[in-house]
C-alpha positions in Angstrom: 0.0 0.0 0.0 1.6 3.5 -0.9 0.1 7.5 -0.6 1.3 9.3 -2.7 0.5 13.6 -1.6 1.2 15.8 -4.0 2.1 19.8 -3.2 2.8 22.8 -5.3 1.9 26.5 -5.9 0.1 27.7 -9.0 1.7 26.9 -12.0 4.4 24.5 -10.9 2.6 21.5 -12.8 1.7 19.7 -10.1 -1.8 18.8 -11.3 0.6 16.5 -14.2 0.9 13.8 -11.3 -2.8 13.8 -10.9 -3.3 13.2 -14.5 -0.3 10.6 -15.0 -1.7 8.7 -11.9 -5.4 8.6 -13.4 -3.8 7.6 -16.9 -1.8 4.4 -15.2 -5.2 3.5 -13.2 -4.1 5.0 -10.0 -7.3 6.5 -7.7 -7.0 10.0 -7.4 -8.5 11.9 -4.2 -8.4 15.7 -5.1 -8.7 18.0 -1.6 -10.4 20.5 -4.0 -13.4 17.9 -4.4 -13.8 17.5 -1.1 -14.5 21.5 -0.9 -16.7 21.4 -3.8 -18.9 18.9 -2.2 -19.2 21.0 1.1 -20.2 24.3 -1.6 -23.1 22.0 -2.1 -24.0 20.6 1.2 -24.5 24.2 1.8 -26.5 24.7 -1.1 -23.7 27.2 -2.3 -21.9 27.2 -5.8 -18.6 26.5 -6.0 -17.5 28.5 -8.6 -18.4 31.3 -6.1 -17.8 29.7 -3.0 -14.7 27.6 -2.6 -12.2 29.7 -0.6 -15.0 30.9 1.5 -15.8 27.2 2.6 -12.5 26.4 2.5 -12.0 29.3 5.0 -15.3 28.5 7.2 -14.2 24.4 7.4 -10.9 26.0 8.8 -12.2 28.0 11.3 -14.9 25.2 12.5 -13.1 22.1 12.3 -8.7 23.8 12.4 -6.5 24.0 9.4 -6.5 20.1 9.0 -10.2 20.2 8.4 -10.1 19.6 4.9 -7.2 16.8 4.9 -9.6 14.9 7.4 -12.6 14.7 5.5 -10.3 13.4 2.8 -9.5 10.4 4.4 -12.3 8.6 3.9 -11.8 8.8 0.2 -8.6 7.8 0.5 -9.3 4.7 2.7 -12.3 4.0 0.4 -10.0 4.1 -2.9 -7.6 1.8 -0.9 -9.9 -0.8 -0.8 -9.5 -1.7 -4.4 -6.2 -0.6 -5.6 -2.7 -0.4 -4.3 -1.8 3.0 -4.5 -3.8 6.0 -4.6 -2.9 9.7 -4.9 -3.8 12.7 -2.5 -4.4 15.8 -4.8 -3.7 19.3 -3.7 -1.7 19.4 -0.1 -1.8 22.9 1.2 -0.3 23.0 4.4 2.2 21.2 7.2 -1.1 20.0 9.0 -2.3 18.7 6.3 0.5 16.3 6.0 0.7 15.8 9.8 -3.1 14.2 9.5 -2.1 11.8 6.5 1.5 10.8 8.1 -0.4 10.1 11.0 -3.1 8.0 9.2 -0.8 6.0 6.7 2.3 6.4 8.6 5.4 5.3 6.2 3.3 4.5 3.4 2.8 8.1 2.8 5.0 9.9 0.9 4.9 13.5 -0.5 6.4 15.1 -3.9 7.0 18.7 -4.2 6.9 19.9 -7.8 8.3 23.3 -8.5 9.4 25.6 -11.0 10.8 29.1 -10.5 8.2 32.2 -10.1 8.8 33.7 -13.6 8.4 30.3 -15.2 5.3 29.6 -13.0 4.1 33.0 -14.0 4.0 32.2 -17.8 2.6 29.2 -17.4 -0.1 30.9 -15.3 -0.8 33.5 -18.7 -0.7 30.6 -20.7 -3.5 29.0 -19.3 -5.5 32.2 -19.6 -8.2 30.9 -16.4 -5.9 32.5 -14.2 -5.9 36.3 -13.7 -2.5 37.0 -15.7 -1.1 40.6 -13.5 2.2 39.4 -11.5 0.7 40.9 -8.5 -2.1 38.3 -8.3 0.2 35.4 -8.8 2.5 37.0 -5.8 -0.9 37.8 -3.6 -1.8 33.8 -4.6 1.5 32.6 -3.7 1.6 34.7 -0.4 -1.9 33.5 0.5 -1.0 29.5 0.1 2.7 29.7 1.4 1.2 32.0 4.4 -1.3 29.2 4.9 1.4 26.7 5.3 2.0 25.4 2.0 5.9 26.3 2.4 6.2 24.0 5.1 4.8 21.5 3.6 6.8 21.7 0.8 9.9 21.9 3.1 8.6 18.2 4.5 8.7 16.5 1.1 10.7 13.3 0.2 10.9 14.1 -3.3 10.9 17.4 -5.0 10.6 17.4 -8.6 11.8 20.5 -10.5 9.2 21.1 -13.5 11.8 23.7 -16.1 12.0 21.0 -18.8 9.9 19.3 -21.0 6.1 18.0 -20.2 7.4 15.0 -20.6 10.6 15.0 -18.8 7.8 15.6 -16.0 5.2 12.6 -16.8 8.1 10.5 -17.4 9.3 11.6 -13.4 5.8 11.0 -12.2 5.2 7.6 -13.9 8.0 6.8 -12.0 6.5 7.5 -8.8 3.4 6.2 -9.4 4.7 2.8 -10.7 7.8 2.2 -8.1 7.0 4.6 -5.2 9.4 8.2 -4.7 12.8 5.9 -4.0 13.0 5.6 -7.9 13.3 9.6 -8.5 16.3 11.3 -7.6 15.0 14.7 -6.2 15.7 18.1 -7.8 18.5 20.5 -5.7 18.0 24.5 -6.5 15.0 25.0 -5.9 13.4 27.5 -3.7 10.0 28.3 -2.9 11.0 31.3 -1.6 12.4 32.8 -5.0 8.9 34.8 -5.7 7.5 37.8 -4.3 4.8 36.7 -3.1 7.1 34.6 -0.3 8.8 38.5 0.8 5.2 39.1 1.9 5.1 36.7 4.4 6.5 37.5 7.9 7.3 33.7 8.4 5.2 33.0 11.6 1.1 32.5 11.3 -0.7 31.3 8.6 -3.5 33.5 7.0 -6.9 32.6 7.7 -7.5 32.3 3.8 -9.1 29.3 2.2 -6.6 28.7 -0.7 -7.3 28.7 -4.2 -9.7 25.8 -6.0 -7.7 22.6 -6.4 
């Protein structure tokens, strides 16, 4: 049995490993999902919604709130397969709740990629808002939340600068023979953007995150 958690701020490419895992067969439990469905439960839509719930679970339940209602899913998805994959990690107590659930069979990947090539990648897409600002308020907001820490915890950081398929050819890797067959990536900071010089490095915002 492996869990595989996956972190990374907007545009690093984490959501590749998601979509590599669901290609090879591999369950995928996506945090963001889990908001969605409380949007609904409240009869709100998520479109509209989801960093307000995310906020309000927070506040009700503490900052692991989210990463517990996951479990479930991911105990439910275990049932059938071997491995499954935990979508969209936001914070240090989020990985606290699954360590302490699946103990060494949990593992987490960091993907990242340097703030101006996240930033392209972010106009590329076009959903995003494209200003630089917003990206740096974004990244602020997540890494103030705890996402930095979380990333600090990982056992394998993969450095997304090359090719799309340099990366799917990383994460087929993981998902078929577990974070021991990756070498990690050295040089790479999460701190490198602005949006990390906002952060006075002690409490976490009370912000929701963005939509997985």
């Amino acid at each position: 049995m492996r869990v595989i958690g996956t972190v990374g701020l907007a545009g690093s490419g984490k959501g590749e490993l998601a979509e590599v895992a669901r290609e090879a067969g591999v369950p995928v439990v996506t945090m963001g999902d889990v908001i969605r469905a409380a949007c609904r439960d409240r009869g709100l839509d998520p479109a509209d919604h989801h960093g307000e719930v995310a906020r309000a679970l927070r506040e009700e339940d503490g900052p692991a709130a989210i990463a517990r209602r996951s479990l479930p899913h991911v105990r439910e998805a275990l049932d059938d397969a071997d491995v499954v994959l935990v979508d969209g990690i936001r914070s240090d107590a989020e990985v606290d709740v699954f360590e302490g659930a699946f103990g060494e069979t949990f593992s987490l990947v960091s993907v990242e990629a340097p703030y101006d090539v996240r930033e392209e990648r972010v106009q590329e897409r076009g959903r995003d808002n494209t200003d630089r600002e917003t990206l740096a308020e974004r990244d602020a907001r997540e890494l103030g939340f705890g996402m930095g820490r979380a990333m600090d915890r990982a056992d394998l950081v993969v450095g997304n600068v090359a090719s799309l398929e340099r990366l799917r050819e990383r994460a087929r890797a993981v998902v078929e023979e577990g974070v021991g067959a990756v070498e990690s990536d050295d040089g790479f900071d999460w701190r490198d953007g602005p949006g990390a010089e906002r952060l006075d490095g002690t409490e976490p915002t009370a912000d929701g995150g963005d939509p997985a």
